[in-house]
Steps between C-alpha positions, in 0.01 A plus 500: 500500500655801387510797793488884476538784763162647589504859467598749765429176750831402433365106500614276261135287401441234258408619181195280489284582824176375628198688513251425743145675416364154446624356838210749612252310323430793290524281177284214682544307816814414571580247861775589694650172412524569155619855550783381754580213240522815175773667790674176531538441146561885422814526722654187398517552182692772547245827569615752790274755418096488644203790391255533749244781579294549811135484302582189354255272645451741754898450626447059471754569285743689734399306777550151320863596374517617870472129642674339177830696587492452897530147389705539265765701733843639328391570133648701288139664377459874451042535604384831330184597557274779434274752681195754423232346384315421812309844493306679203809628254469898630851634507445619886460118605878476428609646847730400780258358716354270237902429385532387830197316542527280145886448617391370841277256354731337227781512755267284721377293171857401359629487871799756493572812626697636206299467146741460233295730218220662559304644169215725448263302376349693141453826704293765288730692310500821722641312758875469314508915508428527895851564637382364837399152404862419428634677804261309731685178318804627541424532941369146431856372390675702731301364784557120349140448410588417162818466354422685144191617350397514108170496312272304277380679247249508257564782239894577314480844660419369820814274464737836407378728758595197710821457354572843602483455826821479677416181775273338282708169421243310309179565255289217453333511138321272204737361243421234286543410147080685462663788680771663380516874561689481867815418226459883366575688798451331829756239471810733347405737818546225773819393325589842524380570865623141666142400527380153496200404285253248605360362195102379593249321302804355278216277349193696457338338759545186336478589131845438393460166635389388192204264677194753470292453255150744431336224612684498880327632817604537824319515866323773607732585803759567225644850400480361105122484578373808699780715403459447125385850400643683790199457760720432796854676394709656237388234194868515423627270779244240331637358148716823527186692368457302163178345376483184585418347123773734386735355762445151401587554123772704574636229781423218196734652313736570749507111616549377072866711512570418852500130419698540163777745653543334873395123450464318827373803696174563607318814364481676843876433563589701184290743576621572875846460306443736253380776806806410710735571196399858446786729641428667813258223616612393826248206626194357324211392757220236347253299719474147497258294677677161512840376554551429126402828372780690801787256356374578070552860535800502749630281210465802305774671665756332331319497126694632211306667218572561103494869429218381237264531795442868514446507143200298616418655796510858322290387213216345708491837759513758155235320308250403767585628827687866517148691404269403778839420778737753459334852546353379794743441751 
Protein backbone atom coordinates (compact mmCIF):
# COMPACT_ATOMS: atom_id res chain seq x y z
CA UNK A 1 0.00 0.00 0.00
CA UNK A 2 1.55 3.01 -1.13
CA UNK A 3 1.65 5.98 1.80
CA UNK A 4 1.53 9.82 1.56
CA UNK A 5 1.91 12.66 4.19
CA UNK A 6 -1.47 14.13 5.08
CA UNK A 7 -1.43 17.72 4.75
CA UNK A 8 -0.45 20.21 7.40
CA UNK A 9 -1.16 16.97 9.90
CA UNK A 10 2.15 15.99 9.23
CA UNK A 11 0.80 12.05 9.23
CA UNK A 12 1.94 9.81 6.84
CA UNK A 13 -1.71 7.68 5.85
CA UNK A 14 -2.30 5.02 3.43
CA UNK A 15 -3.22 6.21 0.24
CA UNK A 16 -6.27 4.01 0.13
CA UNK A 17 -8.43 4.83 3.37
CA UNK A 18 -11.67 3.58 4.65
CA UNK A 19 -14.69 5.46 4.78
CA UNK A 20 -17.18 4.71 7.21
CA UNK A 21 -20.73 6.46 6.37
CA UNK A 22 -22.09 3.00 5.83
CA UNK A 23 -20.85 1.56 9.21
CA UNK A 24 -23.75 4.05 10.33
CA UNK A 25 -26.23 2.15 8.56
CA UNK A 26 -26.93 5.08 6.46
CA UNK A 27 -26.69 2.89 3.23
CA UNK A 28 -28.85 0.03 5.05
CA UNK A 29 -28.41 -1.90 8.21
CA UNK A 30 -25.27 -2.76 8.92
CA UNK A 31 -24.47 -5.29 12.53
CA UNK A 32 -21.72 -4.40 14.47
CA UNK A 33 -20.22 -7.68 13.59
CA UNK A 34 -19.98 -6.99 10.14
CA UNK A 35 -18.79 -3.44 10.64
CA UNK A 36 -15.96 -4.63 13.18
CA UNK A 37 -15.16 -7.50 10.58
CA UNK A 38 -14.94 -4.35 7.33
CA UNK A 39 -12.21 -2.68 10.23
CA UNK A 40 -10.47 -5.92 10.54
CA UNK A 41 -10.09 -6.51 7.00
CA UNK A 42 -9.48 -2.66 6.22
CA UNK A 43 -6.34 -2.40 8.44
CA UNK A 44 -4.80 -5.53 7.42
CA UNK A 45 -4.63 -5.01 4.24
CA UNK A 46 -2.71 -2.29 4.71
CA UNK A 47 -5.26 0.98 5.40
CA UNK A 48 -4.11 3.50 8.30
CA UNK A 49 -6.37 6.05 7.48
CA UNK A 50 -10.41 5.93 8.92
CA UNK A 51 -13.38 8.83 7.83
CA UNK A 52 -15.83 9.16 10.32
CA UNK A 53 -18.39 11.97 11.11
CA UNK A 54 -20.45 12.46 14.22
CA UNK A 55 -24.10 12.30 12.24
CA UNK A 56 -23.28 9.19 10.78
CA UNK A 57 -25.73 6.91 12.23
CA UNK A 58 -26.22 9.32 14.77
CA UNK A 59 -22.24 8.82 16.03
CA UNK A 60 -22.77 4.41 15.74
CA UNK A 61 -20.23 5.10 13.59
CA UNK A 62 -17.80 6.99 15.93
CA UNK A 63 -18.81 5.05 18.70
CA UNK A 64 -18.31 1.56 16.90
CA UNK A 65 -14.68 2.52 15.64
CA UNK A 66 -14.51 3.69 19.34
CA UNK A 67 -14.79 -0.02 20.76
CA UNK A 68 -13.05 -1.63 17.53
CA UNK A 69 -9.75 0.33 18.40
CA UNK A 70 -9.83 -0.15 22.37
CA UNK A 71 -9.53 -3.68 21.26
CA UNK A 72 -7.48 -3.29 18.91
CA UNK A 73 -4.83 -1.28 21.24
CA UNK A 74 -1.40 0.11 19.52
CA UNK A 75 -2.49 0.81 15.85
CA UNK A 76 -1.01 2.82 13.73
CA UNK A 77 -4.62 4.46 12.50
CA UNK A 78 -5.03 8.20 12.01
CA UNK A 79 -9.61 8.55 13.05
CA UNK A 80 -10.77 11.86 11.35
CA UNK A 81 -13.93 12.83 11.92
CA UNK A 82 -16.19 15.62 11.26
CA UNK A 83 -18.45 18.14 13.07
CA UNK A 84 -21.50 20.68 12.30
CA UNK A 85 -24.18 19.14 11.14
CA UNK A 86 -26.03 18.35 14.26
CA UNK A 87 -27.94 21.79 14.19
CA UNK A 88 -29.88 23.58 11.22
CA UNK A 89 -26.79 24.86 8.76
CA UNK A 90 -27.10 28.84 10.06
CA UNK A 91 -23.59 30.18 10.13
CA UNK A 92 -24.14 31.37 13.99
CA UNK A 93 -24.54 27.55 15.04
CA UNK A 94 -20.76 27.31 14.32
CA UNK A 95 -19.67 28.77 17.79
CA UNK A 96 -17.37 27.77 20.59
CA UNK A 97 -19.79 26.35 22.75
CA UNK A 98 -21.25 24.05 20.12
CA UNK A 99 -17.23 23.34 18.97
CA UNK A 100 -16.91 22.21 22.27
CA UNK A 101 -19.94 20.37 22.69
CA UNK A 102 -19.67 18.17 19.14
CA UNK A 103 -15.81 17.65 20.31
CA UNK A 104 -16.90 16.35 23.72
CA UNK A 105 -19.13 13.91 22.26
CA UNK A 106 -16.82 12.28 19.53
CA UNK A 107 -14.01 12.40 22.08
CA UNK A 108 -16.34 10.24 24.29
CA UNK A 109 -17.57 8.17 21.00
CA UNK A 110 -14.00 7.18 19.59
CA UNK A 111 -12.71 7.05 23.30
CA UNK A 112 -9.72 9.61 23.23
CA UNK A 113 -9.00 12.73 24.49
CA UNK A 114 -7.03 14.09 21.55
CA UNK A 115 -9.04 13.76 18.01
CA UNK A 116 -6.63 13.36 15.34
CA UNK A 117 -8.68 15.66 12.52
CA UNK A 118 -11.48 17.28 13.11
CA UNK A 119 -13.44 18.72 9.80
CA UNK A 120 -16.29 20.97 9.28
CA UNK A 121 -18.66 18.99 8.04
CA UNK A 122 -20.17 20.92 4.45
CA UNK A 123 -20.64 24.18 6.49
CA UNK A 124 -22.71 26.83 4.37
CA UNK A 125 -20.41 28.75 2.47
CA UNK A 126 -20.41 31.96 4.69
CA UNK A 127 -19.00 30.08 7.27
CA UNK A 128 -15.25 29.77 5.41
CA UNK A 129 -15.17 33.92 5.49
CA UNK A 130 -15.89 34.19 9.44
CA UNK A 131 -12.38 34.83 10.81
CA UNK A 132 -13.56 33.47 14.18
CA UNK A 133 -14.57 29.99 13.22
CA UNK A 134 -10.95 29.18 12.50
CA UNK A 135 -9.61 30.95 15.54
CA UNK A 136 -12.00 29.04 17.85
CA UNK A 137 -10.15 25.82 16.03
CA UNK A 138 -7.11 27.09 16.44
CA UNK A 139 -7.87 27.41 20.85
CA UNK A 140 -9.18 23.87 20.16
CA UNK A 141 -5.62 22.59 19.06
CA UNK A 142 -3.87 24.61 21.37
CA UNK A 143 -5.86 23.25 24.21
CA UNK A 144 -5.29 19.45 22.70
CA UNK A 145 -8.89 18.93 21.80
CA UNK A 146 -8.01 18.10 18.42
CA UNK A 147 -4.83 17.76 16.96
CA UNK A 148 -5.61 19.61 13.40
CA UNK A 149 -8.70 20.78 11.90
CA UNK A 150 -9.73 20.92 7.98
CA UNK A 151 -13.03 20.88 6.10
CA UNK A 152 -15.31 18.92 3.87
CA UNK A 153 -16.51 20.71 1.34
CA UNK A 154 -19.02 20.79 -1.09
CA UNK A 155 -18.38 23.61 -3.70
CA UNK A 156 -14.44 24.38 -5.56
CA UNK A 157 -14.64 27.82 -3.96
CA UNK A 158 -15.45 26.51 -0.76
CA UNK A 159 -12.31 24.25 -1.12
CA UNK A 160 -9.94 27.61 -2.05
CA UNK A 161 -11.16 29.89 0.53
CA UNK A 162 -10.21 26.86 2.63
CA UNK A 163 -7.00 26.43 1.17
CA UNK A 164 -6.28 29.86 2.19
CA UNK A 165 -6.45 29.41 5.45
CA UNK A 166 -3.24 29.20 7.22
CA UNK A 167 -4.08 26.01 9.97
CA UNK A 168 -6.35 24.39 7.79
CA UNK A 169 -4.27 21.08 7.00
CA UNK A 170 -6.84 19.18 5.09
CA UNK A 171 -10.05 19.83 2.64
CA UNK A 172 -12.16 17.00 2.17
CA UNK A 173 -13.83 17.11 -1.45
CA UNK A 174 -15.62 14.83 -4.41
CA UNK A 175 -13.25 13.44 -6.98
CA UNK A 176 -14.04 10.78 -9.12
CA UNK A 177 -13.61 9.88 -12.65
CA UNK A 178 -17.81 11.73 -13.03
CA UNK A 179 -16.18 14.61 -11.23
CA UNK A 180 -13.47 16.24 -12.43
CA UNK A 181 -13.31 19.98 -11.82
CA UNK A 182 -11.42 19.79 -8.15
CA UNK A 183 -8.27 18.97 -10.89
CA UNK A 184 -8.68 22.80 -12.23
CA UNK A 185 -7.93 24.68 -9.25
CA UNK A 186 -8.42 22.99 -5.96
CA UNK A 187 -5.86 20.38 -6.25
CA UNK A 188 -2.76 22.71 -7.78
CA UNK A 189 -3.71 25.08 -4.60
CA UNK A 190 -3.25 22.33 -1.87
CA UNK A 191 -0.06 21.26 -3.62
CA UNK A 192 0.83 24.68 -3.38
CA UNK A 193 -0.37 25.38 0.27
CA UNK A 194 0.86 21.79 1.93
CA UNK A 195 -2.72 20.79 2.20
CA UNK A 196 -3.92 17.32 2.16
CA UNK A 197 -6.92 16.36 0.01
CA UNK A 198 -9.39 13.84 1.06
CA UNK A 199 -10.79 12.46 -1.99
CA UNK A 200 -14.77 11.25 -1.06
CA UNK A 201 -17.28 9.46 -3.04
CA UNK A 202 -14.24 8.01 -5.26
CA UNK A 203 -17.08 5.78 -6.77
CA UNK A 204 -20.15 7.74 -7.20
CA UNK A 205 -21.77 6.12 -4.61
CA UNK A 206 -21.32 2.98 -6.25
CA UNK A 207 -21.54 3.87 -9.94
CA UNK A 208 -18.09 3.25 -11.01
CA UNK A 209 -18.49 -0.09 -9.66
CA UNK A 210 -19.60 -1.21 -12.74
CA UNK A 211 -22.56 -3.57 -10.97
CA UNK A 212 -25.62 -1.04 -11.27
CA UNK A 213 -27.70 -1.51 -13.72
CA UNK A 214 -31.20 0.93 -14.41
CA UNK A 215 -32.84 -1.83 -13.29
CA UNK A 216 -31.00 -1.85 -9.49
CA UNK A 217 -32.73 -0.53 -6.32
CA UNK A 218 -31.69 -0.16 -3.08
CA UNK A 219 -33.50 -0.01 0.58
CA UNK A 220 -35.27 2.72 1.65
CA UNK A 221 -32.95 3.57 4.68
CA UNK A 222 -30.36 4.24 1.93
CA UNK A 223 -28.92 7.74 0.93
CA UNK A 224 -29.12 6.35 -3.02
CA UNK A 225 -32.90 6.19 -2.24
CA UNK A 226 -34.17 9.27 -0.25
CA UNK A 227 -31.37 11.42 -1.22
CA UNK A 228 -31.78 10.89 -4.97
CA UNK A 229 -32.93 14.39 -5.97
CA UNK A 230 -31.50 16.22 -3.07
CA UNK A 231 -34.51 15.79 -0.47
CA UNK A 232 -32.31 15.11 2.49
CA UNK A 233 -28.77 16.87 1.43
CA UNK A 234 -26.68 18.43 -1.20
CA UNK A 235 -27.80 15.77 -4.26
CA UNK A 236 -24.12 15.92 -5.03
CA UNK A 237 -22.85 13.62 -2.24
CA UNK A 238 -25.41 11.02 -3.93
CA UNK A 239 -24.04 9.60 -7.45
CA UNK A 240 -21.88 12.83 -7.18
CA UNK A 241 -25.02 14.75 -8.50
CA UNK A 242 -25.45 12.77 -11.87
CA UNK A 243 -28.67 11.22 -13.11
CA UNK A 244 -28.84 8.06 -12.26
CA UNK A 245 -29.66 6.53 -16.03
CA UNK A 246 -26.93 8.87 -17.17
CA UNK A 247 -24.58 7.42 -14.55
CA UNK A 248 -25.13 3.93 -15.54
CA UNK A 249 -24.26 4.47 -19.31
CA UNK A 250 -21.54 6.51 -18.57
CA UNK A 251 -20.18 3.80 -15.76
CA UNK A 252 -20.95 0.98 -18.80
CA UNK A 253 -18.61 2.50 -20.67
CA UNK A 254 -16.25 3.20 -18.18
CA UNK A 255 -16.18 -0.69 -17.02
CA UNK A 256 -15.69 -1.92 -21.30
CA UNK A 257 -12.03 0.19 -21.18
CA UNK A 258 -11.33 -0.63 -17.66
CA UNK A 259 -11.33 -4.33 -18.47
CA UNK A 260 -9.35 -3.93 -21.84
CA UNK A 261 -6.58 -1.48 -20.31
CA UNK A 262 -6.15 -3.14 -16.58
CA UNK A 263 -7.20 -6.91 -17.08
CA UNK A 264 -7.56 -8.73 -13.81
CA UNK A 265 -8.83 -5.70 -11.85
CA UNK A 266 -12.09 -5.07 -10.78
CA UNK A 267 -13.91 -1.93 -12.14
CA UNK A 268 -14.10 -0.17 -8.71
CA UNK A 269 -10.34 -0.84 -8.08
CA UNK A 270 -9.45 1.17 -11.24
CA UNK A 271 -11.55 3.60 -10.48
CA UNK A 272 -10.34 4.32 -6.73
CA UNK A 273 -6.88 3.92 -8.67
CA UNK A 274 -7.45 6.28 -11.14
CA UNK A 275 -8.65 9.04 -8.08
CA UNK A 276 -5.59 8.14 -5.98
CA UNK A 277 -3.24 8.85 -9.02
CA UNK A 278 -4.25 12.43 -9.56
CA UNK A 279 -1.39 14.72 -8.15
CA UNK A 280 -2.11 16.39 -5.02
CA UNK A 281 -4.53 13.62 -3.86
CA UNK A 282 -3.41 12.55 -0.60
CA UNK A 283 -5.93 9.61 0.66
CA UNK A 284 -8.99 8.18 -1.10
CA UNK A 285 -11.88 7.10 1.47
CA UNK A 286 -14.68 4.46 -0.06
CA UNK A 287 -17.15 2.45 2.13
CA UNK A 288 -17.41 -1.08 2.10
CA UNK A 289 -19.83 -3.14 3.87
CA UNK A 290 -18.06 -6.53 3.99
CA UNK A 291 -14.66 -7.77 4.53
CA UNK A 292 -14.15 -8.48 0.79
CA UNK A 293 -15.13 -5.20 -0.49
CA UNK A 294 -12.33 -3.30 2.52
CA UNK A 295 -9.46 -5.74 1.08
CA UNK A 296 -10.72 -4.96 -3.22
CA UNK A 297 -10.20 -1.36 -2.87
CA UNK A 298 -7.20 -1.34 -0.38
CA UNK A 299 -5.90 -3.53 -3.28
CA UNK A 300 -6.25 -0.51 -5.23
CA UNK A 301 -3.51 1.20 -3.58
CA UNK A 302 -0.95 -0.48 -5.27
CA UNK A 303 -2.76 -0.51 -9.01
CA UNK A 304 -0.82 0.81 -11.90
CA UNK A 305 -2.76 2.48 -14.72
CA UNK A 306 -2.04 3.09 -18.69
CA UNK A 307 -2.10 6.78 -19.40
CA UNK A 308 -4.92 5.59 -22.03
CA UNK A 309 -7.28 5.90 -19.08
CA UNK A 310 -7.86 9.58 -18.94
CA UNK A 311 -8.40 9.65 -22.51
CA UNK A 312 -11.40 7.63 -21.35
CA UNK A 313 -12.22 9.18 -18.39
CA UNK A 314 -12.12 12.76 -20.17
CA UNK A 315 -14.22 11.63 -23.04
CA UNK A 316 -17.06 10.08 -20.96
CA UNK A 317 -17.15 13.45 -18.37
CA UNK A 318 -17.02 16.03 -21.82
CA UNK A 319 -19.67 14.23 -23.74
CA UNK A 320 -22.17 13.26 -21.07
CA UNK A 321 -21.32 14.54 -17.80
CA UNK A 322 -19.45 18.20 -17.63
CA UNK A 323 -22.97 20.11 -18.59
CA UNK A 324 -25.28 19.14 -15.81
CA UNK A 325 -21.89 18.34 -13.03
CA UNK A 326 -19.52 20.87 -13.44
CA UNK A 327 -21.18 24.39 -12.98
CA UNK A 328 -22.65 23.18 -10.04
CA UNK A 329 -20.22 22.59 -7.53
Amino acid sequence: MDTRTLGRTGRTVSVIGQGTWQLGSDWGEVSEEDARAVLDAAVESGVTMLDTADVYGDGRSEALIGRWLRDNPGLDVTVATKMGRRLPQEPANYSMDNFRAWTDRSRRNLGVDTLDLVQLHCPPTAVYGIDRVFDDLDTLVSEGVMASYGVSVELVEEALAAIARPNVATVQIILNAFRLKPLEQVLPAAREAGVGIIARVPLASGLLSGRYTSETTFPETDHRSFNRNGEAFDVGETFSGVDFETGVRAATEFAAAARLLVPGASTAQVALAWVAAQDGVSTVIPGARSPEQARANAAAGSLELPAELDDVVRTIYDRDLREAVHPRW
